[in-house]
Residue frames relative to the residue before (quaternion, step in Angstrom):
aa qw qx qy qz dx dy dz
X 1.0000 0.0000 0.0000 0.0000 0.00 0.00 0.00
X 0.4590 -0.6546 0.5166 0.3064 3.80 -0.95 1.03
X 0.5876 -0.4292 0.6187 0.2962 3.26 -1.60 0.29
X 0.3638 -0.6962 0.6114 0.0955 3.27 -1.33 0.87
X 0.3205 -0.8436 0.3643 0.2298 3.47 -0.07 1.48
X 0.6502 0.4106 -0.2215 0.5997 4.22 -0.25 0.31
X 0.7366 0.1836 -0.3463 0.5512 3.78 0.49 0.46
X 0.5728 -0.6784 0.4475 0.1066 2.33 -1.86 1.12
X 0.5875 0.4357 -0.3513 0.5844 3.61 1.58 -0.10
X 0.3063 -0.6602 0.6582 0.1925 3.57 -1.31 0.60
X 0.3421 -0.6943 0.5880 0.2349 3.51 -1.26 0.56
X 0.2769 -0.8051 0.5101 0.1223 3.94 -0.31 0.89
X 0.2084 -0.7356 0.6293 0.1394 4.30 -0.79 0.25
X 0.3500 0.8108 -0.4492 0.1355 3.71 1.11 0.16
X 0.6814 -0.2171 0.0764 0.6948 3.05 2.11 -1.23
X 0.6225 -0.7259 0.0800 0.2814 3.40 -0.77 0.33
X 0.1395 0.8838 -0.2001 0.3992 2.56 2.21 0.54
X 0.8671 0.0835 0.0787 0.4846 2.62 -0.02 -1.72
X 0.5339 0.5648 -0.3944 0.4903 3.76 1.31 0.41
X 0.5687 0.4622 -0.3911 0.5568 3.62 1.59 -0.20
X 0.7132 0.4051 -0.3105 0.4805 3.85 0.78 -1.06
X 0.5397 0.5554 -0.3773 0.5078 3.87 0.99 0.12
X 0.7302 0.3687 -0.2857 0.4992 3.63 0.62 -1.24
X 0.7718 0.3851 -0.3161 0.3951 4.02 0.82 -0.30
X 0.3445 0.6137 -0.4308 0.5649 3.37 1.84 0.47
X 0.7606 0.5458 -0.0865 0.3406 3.87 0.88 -1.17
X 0.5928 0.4729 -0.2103 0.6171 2.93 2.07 -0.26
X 0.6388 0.5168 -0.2436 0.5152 3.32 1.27 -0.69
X 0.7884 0.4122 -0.2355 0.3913 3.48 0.33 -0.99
X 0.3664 -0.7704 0.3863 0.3507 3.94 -0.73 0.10
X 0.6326 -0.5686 0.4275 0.3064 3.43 -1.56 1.00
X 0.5445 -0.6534 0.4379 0.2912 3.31 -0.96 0.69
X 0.5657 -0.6712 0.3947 0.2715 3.88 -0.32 0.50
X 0.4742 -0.6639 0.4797 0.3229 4.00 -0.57 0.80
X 0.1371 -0.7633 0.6151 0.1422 3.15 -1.17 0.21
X 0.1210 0.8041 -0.5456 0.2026 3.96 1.21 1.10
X 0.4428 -0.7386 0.4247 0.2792 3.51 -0.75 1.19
X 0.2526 0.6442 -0.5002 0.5206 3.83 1.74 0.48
X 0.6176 0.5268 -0.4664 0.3513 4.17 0.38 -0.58
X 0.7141 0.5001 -0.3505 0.3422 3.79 0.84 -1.14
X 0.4853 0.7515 -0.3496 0.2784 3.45 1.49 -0.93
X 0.6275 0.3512 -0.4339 0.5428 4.26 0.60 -0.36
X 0.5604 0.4531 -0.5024 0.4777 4.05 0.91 -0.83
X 0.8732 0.3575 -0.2499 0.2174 3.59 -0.23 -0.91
X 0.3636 0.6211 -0.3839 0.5785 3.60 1.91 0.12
X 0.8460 0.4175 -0.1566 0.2924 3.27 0.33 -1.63
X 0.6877 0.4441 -0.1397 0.5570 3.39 0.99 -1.42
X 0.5960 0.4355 -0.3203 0.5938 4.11 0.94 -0.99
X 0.7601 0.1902 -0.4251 0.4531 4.23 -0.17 -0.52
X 0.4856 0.5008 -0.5141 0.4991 4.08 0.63 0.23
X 0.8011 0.2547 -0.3406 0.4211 3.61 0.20 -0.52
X 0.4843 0.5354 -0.5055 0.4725 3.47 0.89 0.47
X 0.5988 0.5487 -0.3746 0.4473 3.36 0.37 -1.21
X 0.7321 0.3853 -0.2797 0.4872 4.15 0.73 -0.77
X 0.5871 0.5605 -0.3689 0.4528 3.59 1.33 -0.73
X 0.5565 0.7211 -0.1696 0.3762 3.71 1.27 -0.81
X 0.7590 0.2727 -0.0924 0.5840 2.97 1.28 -1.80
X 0.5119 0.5869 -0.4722 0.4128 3.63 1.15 0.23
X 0.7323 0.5766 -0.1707 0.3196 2.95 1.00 -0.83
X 0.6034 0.6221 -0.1217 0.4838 2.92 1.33 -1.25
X 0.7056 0.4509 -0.1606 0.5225 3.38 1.46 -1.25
X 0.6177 0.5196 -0.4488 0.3834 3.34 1.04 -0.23
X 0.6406 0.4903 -0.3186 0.4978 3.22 0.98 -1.28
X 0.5159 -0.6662 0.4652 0.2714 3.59 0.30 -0.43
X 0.4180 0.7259 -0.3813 0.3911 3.67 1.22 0.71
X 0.6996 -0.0190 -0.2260 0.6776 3.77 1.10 0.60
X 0.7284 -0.2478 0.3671 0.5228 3.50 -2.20 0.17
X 0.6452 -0.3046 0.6660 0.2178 3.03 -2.32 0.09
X 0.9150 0.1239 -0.0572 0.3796 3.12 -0.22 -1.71
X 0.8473 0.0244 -0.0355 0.5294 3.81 -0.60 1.00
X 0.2030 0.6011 -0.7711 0.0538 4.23 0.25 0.32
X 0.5949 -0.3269 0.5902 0.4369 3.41 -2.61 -0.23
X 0.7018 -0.3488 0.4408 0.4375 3.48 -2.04 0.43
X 0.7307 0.4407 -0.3461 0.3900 3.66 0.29 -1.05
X 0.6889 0.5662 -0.3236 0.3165 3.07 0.53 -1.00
X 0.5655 0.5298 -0.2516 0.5798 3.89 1.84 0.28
X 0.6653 0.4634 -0.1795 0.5572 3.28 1.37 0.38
X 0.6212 0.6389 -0.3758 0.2543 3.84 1.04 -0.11
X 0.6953 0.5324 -0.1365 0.4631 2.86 1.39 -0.93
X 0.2746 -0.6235 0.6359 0.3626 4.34 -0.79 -0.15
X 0.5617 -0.2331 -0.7244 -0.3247 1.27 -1.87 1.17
X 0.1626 0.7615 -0.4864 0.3963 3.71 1.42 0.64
X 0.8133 0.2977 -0.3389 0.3676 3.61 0.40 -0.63
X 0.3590 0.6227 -0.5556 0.4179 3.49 1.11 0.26
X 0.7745 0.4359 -0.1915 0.4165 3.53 0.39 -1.86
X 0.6440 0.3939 -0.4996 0.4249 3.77 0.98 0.07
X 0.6721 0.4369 -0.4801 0.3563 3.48 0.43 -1.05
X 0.6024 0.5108 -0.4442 0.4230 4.37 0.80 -0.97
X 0.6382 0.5732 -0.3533 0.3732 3.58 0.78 -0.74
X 0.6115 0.5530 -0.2774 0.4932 3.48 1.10 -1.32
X 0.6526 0.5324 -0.2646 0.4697 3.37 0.50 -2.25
X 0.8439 0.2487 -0.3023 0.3668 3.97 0.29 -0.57
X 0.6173 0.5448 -0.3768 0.4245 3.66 1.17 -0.32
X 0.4260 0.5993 -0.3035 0.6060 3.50 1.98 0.12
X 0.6450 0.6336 -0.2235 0.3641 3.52 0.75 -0.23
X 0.7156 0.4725 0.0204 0.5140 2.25 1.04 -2.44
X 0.6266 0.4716 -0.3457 0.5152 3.72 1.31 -1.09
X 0.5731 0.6189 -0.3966 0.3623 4.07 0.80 -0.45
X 0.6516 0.5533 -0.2392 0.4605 3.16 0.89 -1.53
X 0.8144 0.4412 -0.1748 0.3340 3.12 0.28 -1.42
X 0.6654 0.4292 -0.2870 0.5391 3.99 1.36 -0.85
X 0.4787 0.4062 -0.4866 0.6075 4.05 1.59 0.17
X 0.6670 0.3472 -0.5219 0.4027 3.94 0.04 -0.24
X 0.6348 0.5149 -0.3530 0.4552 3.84 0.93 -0.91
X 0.5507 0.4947 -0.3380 0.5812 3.88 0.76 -0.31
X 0.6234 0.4876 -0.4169 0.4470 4.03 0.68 -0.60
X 0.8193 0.2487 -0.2316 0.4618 3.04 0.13 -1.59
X 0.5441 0.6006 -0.4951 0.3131 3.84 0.37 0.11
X 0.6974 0.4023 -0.3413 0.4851 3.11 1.16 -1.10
X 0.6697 0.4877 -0.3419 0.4436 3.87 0.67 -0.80
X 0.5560 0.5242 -0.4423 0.4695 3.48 1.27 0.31
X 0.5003 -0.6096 0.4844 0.3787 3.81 1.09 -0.15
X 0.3446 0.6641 -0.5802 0.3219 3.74 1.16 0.69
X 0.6700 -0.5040 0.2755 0.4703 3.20 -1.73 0.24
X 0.6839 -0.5597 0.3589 0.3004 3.75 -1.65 0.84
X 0.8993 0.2743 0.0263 0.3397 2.97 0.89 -1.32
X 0.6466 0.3408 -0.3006 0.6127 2.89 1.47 0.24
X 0.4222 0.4719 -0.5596 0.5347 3.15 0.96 1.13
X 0.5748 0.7582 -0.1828 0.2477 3.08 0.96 -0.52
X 0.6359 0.5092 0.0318 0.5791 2.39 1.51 -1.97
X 0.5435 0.6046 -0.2484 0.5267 3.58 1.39 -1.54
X 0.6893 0.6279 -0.0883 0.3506 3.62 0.48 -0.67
X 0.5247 0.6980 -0.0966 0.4777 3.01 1.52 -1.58
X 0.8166 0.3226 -0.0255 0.4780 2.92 0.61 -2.44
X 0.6511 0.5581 -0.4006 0.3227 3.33 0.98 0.50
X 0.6423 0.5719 -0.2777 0.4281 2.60 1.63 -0.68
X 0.5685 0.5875 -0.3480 0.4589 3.45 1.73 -0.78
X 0.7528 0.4691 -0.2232 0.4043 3.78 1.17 -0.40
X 0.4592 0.5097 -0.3603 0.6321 3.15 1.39 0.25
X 0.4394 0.5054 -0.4055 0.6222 4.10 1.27 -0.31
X 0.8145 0.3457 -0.3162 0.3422 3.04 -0.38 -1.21
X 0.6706 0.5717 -0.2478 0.4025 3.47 0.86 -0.48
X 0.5646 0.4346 -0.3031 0.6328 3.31 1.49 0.19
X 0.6754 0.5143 -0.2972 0.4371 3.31 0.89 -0.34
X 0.5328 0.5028 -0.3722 0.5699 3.56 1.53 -0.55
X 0.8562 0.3427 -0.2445 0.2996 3.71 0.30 -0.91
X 0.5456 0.6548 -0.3279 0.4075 3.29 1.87 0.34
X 0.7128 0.2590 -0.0642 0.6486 3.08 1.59 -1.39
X 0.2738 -0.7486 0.6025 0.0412 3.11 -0.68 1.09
X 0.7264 -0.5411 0.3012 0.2981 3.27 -1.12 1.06
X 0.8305 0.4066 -0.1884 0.3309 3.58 0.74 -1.45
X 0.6673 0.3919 -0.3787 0.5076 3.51 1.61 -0.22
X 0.9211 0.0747 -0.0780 0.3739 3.43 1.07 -1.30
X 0.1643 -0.9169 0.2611 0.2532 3.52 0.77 1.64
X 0.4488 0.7366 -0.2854 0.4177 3.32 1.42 -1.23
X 0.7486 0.5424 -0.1613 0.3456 3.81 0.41 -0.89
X 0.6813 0.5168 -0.0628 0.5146 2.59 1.51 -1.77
X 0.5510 0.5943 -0.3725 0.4520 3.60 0.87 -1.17
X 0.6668 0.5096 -0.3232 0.4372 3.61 0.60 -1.58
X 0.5674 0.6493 -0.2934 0.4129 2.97 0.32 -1.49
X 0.6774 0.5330 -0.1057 0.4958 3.78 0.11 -1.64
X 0.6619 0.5605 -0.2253 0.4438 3.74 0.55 -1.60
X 0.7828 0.3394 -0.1677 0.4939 3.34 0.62 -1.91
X 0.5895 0.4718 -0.4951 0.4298 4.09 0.72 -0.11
X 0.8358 0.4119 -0.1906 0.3089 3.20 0.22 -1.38
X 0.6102 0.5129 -0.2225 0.5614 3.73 1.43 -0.96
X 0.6762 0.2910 -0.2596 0.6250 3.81 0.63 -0.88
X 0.6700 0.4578 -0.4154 0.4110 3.87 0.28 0.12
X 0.5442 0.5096 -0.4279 0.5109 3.33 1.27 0.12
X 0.7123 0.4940 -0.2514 0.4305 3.34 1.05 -1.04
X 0.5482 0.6344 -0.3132 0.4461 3.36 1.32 -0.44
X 0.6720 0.4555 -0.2931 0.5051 3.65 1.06 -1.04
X 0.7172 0.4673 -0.3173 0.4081 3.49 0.57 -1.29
X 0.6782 0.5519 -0.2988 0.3822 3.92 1.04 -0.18
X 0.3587 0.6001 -0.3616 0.6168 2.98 2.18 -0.93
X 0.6641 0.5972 -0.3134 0.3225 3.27 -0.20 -1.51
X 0.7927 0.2386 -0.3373 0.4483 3.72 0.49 -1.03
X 0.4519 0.7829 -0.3228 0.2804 3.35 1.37 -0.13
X 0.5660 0.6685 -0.1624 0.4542 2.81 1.65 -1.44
X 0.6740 0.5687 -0.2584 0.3943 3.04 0.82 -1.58
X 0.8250 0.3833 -0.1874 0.3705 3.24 0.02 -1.76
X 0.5053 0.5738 -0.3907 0.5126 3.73 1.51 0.07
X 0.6679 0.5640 -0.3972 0.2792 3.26 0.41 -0.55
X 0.6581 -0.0839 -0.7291 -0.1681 2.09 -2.20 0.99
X 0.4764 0.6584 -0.4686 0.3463 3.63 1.21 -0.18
X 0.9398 0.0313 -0.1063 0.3234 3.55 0.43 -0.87
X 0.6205 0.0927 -0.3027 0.7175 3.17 1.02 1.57
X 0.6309 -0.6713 0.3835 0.0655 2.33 -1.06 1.92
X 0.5615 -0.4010 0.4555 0.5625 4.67 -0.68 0.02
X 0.7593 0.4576 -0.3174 0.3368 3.57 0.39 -2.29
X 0.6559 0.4927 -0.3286 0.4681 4.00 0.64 -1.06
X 0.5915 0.3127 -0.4581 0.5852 4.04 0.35 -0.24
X 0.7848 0.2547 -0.3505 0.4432 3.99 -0.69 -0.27
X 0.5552 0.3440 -0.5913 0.4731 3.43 0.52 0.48
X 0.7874 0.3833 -0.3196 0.3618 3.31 0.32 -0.94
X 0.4896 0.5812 -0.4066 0.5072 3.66 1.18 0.65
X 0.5149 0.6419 -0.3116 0.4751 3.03 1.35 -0.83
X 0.7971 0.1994 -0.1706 0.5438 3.22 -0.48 -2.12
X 0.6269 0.5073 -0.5148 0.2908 3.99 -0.03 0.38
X 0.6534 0.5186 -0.2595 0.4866 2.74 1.17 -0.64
X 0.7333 0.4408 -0.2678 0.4429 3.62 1.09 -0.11
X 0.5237 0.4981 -0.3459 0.5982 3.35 1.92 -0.45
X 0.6891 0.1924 -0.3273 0.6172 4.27 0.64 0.19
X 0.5893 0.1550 -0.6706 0.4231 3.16 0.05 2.00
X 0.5458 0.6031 -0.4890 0.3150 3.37 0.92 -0.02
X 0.5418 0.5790 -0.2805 0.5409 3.53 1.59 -1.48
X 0.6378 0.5588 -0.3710 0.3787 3.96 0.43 -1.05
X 0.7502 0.4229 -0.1388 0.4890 3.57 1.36 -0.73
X 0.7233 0.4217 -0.3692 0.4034 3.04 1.12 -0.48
X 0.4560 0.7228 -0.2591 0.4500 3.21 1.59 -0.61
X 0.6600 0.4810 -0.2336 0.5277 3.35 0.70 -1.51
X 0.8231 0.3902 -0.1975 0.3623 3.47 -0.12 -1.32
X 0.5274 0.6243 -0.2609 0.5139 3.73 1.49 -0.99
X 0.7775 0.1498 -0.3215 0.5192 3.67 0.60 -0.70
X 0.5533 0.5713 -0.4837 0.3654 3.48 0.33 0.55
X 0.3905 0.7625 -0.1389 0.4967 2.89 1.96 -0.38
X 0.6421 0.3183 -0.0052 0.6974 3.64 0.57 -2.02
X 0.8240 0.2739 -0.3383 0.3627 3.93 -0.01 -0.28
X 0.7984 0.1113 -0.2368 0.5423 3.73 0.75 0.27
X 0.5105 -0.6613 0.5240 0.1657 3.28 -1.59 0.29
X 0.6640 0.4866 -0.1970 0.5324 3.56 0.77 -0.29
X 0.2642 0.7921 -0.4866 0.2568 3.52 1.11 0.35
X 0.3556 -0.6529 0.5779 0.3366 3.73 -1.07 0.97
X 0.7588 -0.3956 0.4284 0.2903 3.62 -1.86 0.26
X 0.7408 0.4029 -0.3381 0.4178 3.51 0.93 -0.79
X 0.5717 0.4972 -0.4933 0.4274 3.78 1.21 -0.44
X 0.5099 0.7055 -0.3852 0.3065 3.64 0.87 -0.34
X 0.7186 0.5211 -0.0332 0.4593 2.42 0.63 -1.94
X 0.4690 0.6290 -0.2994 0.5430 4.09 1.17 -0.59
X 0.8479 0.3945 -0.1610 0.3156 3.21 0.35 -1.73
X 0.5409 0.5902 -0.2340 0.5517 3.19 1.77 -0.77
X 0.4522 0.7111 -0.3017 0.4459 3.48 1.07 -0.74
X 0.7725 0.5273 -0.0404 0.3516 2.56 0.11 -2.39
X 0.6683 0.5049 -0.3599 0.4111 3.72 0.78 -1.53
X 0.6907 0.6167 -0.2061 0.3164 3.18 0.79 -2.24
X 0.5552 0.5976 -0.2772 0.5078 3.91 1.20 -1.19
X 0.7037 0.5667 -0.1706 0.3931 3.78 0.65 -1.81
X 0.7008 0.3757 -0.2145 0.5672 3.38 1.08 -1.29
X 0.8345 0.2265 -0.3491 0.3612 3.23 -0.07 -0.36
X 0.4229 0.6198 -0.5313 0.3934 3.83 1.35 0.28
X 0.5166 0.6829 -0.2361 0.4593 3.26 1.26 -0.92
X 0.6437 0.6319 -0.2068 0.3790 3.40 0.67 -1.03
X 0.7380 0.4298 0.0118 0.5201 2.78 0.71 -2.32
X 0.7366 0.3086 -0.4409 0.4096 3.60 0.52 -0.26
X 0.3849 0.7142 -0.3590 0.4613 3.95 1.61 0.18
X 0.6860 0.3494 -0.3503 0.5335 3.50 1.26 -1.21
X 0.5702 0.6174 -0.4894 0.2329 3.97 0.90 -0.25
X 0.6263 0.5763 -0.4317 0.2986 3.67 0.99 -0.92
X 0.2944 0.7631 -0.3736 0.4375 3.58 1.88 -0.02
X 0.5507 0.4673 -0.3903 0.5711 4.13 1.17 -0.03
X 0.7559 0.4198 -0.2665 0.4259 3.55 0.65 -1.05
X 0.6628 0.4042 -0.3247 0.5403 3.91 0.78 -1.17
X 0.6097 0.5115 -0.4879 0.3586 3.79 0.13 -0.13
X 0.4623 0.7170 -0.3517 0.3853 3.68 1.56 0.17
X 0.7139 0.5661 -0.2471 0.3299 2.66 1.00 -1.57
X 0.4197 -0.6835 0.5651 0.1933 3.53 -1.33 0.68
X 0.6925 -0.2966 0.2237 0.6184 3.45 0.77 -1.15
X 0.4519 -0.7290 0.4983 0.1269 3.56 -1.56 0.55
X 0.2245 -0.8373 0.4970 0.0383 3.60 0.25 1.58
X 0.1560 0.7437 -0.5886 -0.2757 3.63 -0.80 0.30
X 0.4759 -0.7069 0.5127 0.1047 3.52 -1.59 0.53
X 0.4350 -0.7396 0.4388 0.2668 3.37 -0.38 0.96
X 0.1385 -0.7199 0.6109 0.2989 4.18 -0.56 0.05
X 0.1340 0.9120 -0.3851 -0.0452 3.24 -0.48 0.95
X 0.0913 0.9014 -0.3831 0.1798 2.68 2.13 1.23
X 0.7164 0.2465 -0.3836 0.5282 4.10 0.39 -0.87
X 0.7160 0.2496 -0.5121 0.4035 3.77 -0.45 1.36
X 0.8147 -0.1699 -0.1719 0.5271 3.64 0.84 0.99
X 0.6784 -0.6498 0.2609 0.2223 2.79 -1.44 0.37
X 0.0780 -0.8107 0.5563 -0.1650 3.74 -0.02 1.58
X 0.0140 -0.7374 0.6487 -0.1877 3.83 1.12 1.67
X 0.7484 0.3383 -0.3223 0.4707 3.72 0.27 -1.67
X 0.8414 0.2096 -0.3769 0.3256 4.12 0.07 -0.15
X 0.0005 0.8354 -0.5443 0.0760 3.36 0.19 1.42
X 0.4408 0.5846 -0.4009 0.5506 3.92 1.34 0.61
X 0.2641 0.6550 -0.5258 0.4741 3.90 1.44 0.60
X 0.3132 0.6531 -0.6895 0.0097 3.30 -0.96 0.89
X 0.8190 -0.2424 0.3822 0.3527 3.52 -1.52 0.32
X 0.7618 -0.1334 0.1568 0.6142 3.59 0.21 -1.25
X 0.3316 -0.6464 0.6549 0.2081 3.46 -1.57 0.49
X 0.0394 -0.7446 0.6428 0.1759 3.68 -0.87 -0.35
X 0.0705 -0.8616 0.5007 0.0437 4.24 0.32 1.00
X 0.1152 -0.9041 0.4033 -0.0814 3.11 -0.08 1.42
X 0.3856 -0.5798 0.6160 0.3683 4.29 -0.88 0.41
X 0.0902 0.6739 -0.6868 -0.2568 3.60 -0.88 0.54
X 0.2817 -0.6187 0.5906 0.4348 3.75 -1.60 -0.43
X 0.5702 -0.5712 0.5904 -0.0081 2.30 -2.07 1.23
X 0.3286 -0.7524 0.5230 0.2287 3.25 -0.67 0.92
X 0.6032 -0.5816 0.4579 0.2970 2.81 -2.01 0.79
């Protein structure tokens, strides 16, 4: 009998003894954890577009192209050369967020999560990773109309994106997401939609009058800076779930050239994951 890859107990055939008291040691005990270079990918989305976002406003402040004290994310990006490094920064953390919410859509669905609202969960990621190219293409001062969307569909559908993750989390639990990884990710959602609730609030009071005091600014700026990087941080959580993964199979569909009725479990991509096993 083969070794069972991902566990730390082996199942022996010497006799039948001790191949029955081996295989119920193997069910009990947990699988050792993957180590697919797909695991670093929420650290380096999350933690790499946060340190841009500061590499931006260093810049931006040196040269003197926004306030010192508190500008908006965009407002670190209008000018060159800072706006090169935001729009590549965006244009790739849009990538990096694609890749990574189509591996989170794999292993959810091959976890036996819900069809369709992964589905749906999925969707809005992809529509926010759009929008995120669209913030770092159009900049605010030439093309505002674009940008705003742009802005609207990251930050507004990225709230909706977490809080769906979120039920995802839940209804997975405990085999594939862990107690500690739902309540964080209840947590920092739950703190990135008050952060949006303010920035939103205080931002269109902003765009609809002139005569605004410093502190509704200063809120909204708050509010953006809090949103984006809650957003971030709750990207570096899905980092509990991809650290599972063992390796990433893809699978041809070669259903419209014959006939493949009996293997309807064909999918596009696989994602083959270690789950744990409860005690």
């Amino acid at each position: 009998m083969k070794t069972v890859p991902g566990r730390s107990n082996q199942v022996r055939d010497s006799s039948g003894s001790e191949g029955v008291g081996n295989m119920r040691s193997s069910t009990t005990s947990k699988p050792k954890m993957g180590s697919h270079p797909c695991c670093i990918l929420p650290i380096v989305v999350g933690v790499g577009t946060t340190i841009m976002f500061f590499v931006c406003y260093a810049i931006a402040v040196y040269n003197d192209h926004t306030v010192k004290n508190f500008p908006f994310i965009s407002d670190t990006g209008v000018y060159p050369p800072e706006r090169g490094i935001f729009t590549l920064s965006f244009n790739l953390s849009a990538f990096g967020g694609l890749v990574l919410m189509y591996l989170r859509y794999c292993y959810i669905s091959q976890s036996d999560g819900p069809r369709k609202l992964n589905l749906f969960t999925f969707g809005c990621g992809v529509l926010v990773c759009l929008g995120l190219m669209m913030v770092g293409a159009f900049q605010w001062s030439d093309m505002l109309y674009p940008h705003m969307v742009g802005a609207v569909m990251a930050f507004a559908l990225g709230i909706v994106y977490i809080w769906l993750d979120t039920i995802l989390s839940y209804k997975l639990q405990p085999l594939s997401t862990s107690k500690w990884a739902f309540r964080a990710r209840l947590l920092v959602a739950t703190l990135a939609t008050v952060s949006g609730g303010v920035m939103f609030v205080f931002g269109g009071i902003i765009f609809s009058r002139d005569d605004y005091p410093y502190a509704v600014r200063l809120a909204a700026v708050g509010g953006e800076w809090a949103l984006g990087i809650g957003l971030l941080v709750y990207i570096v959580t899905l980092c509990a779930e991809i650290r599972k993964v063992r390796r990433i199979a893809v699978v041809m569909d070669i259903s419209g050239r014959f006939d493949v009725s009996n293997t309807h479990e064909l999918r596009a991509s696989r994602v083959i994951v270690n789950h744990d096993i409860p005690e």
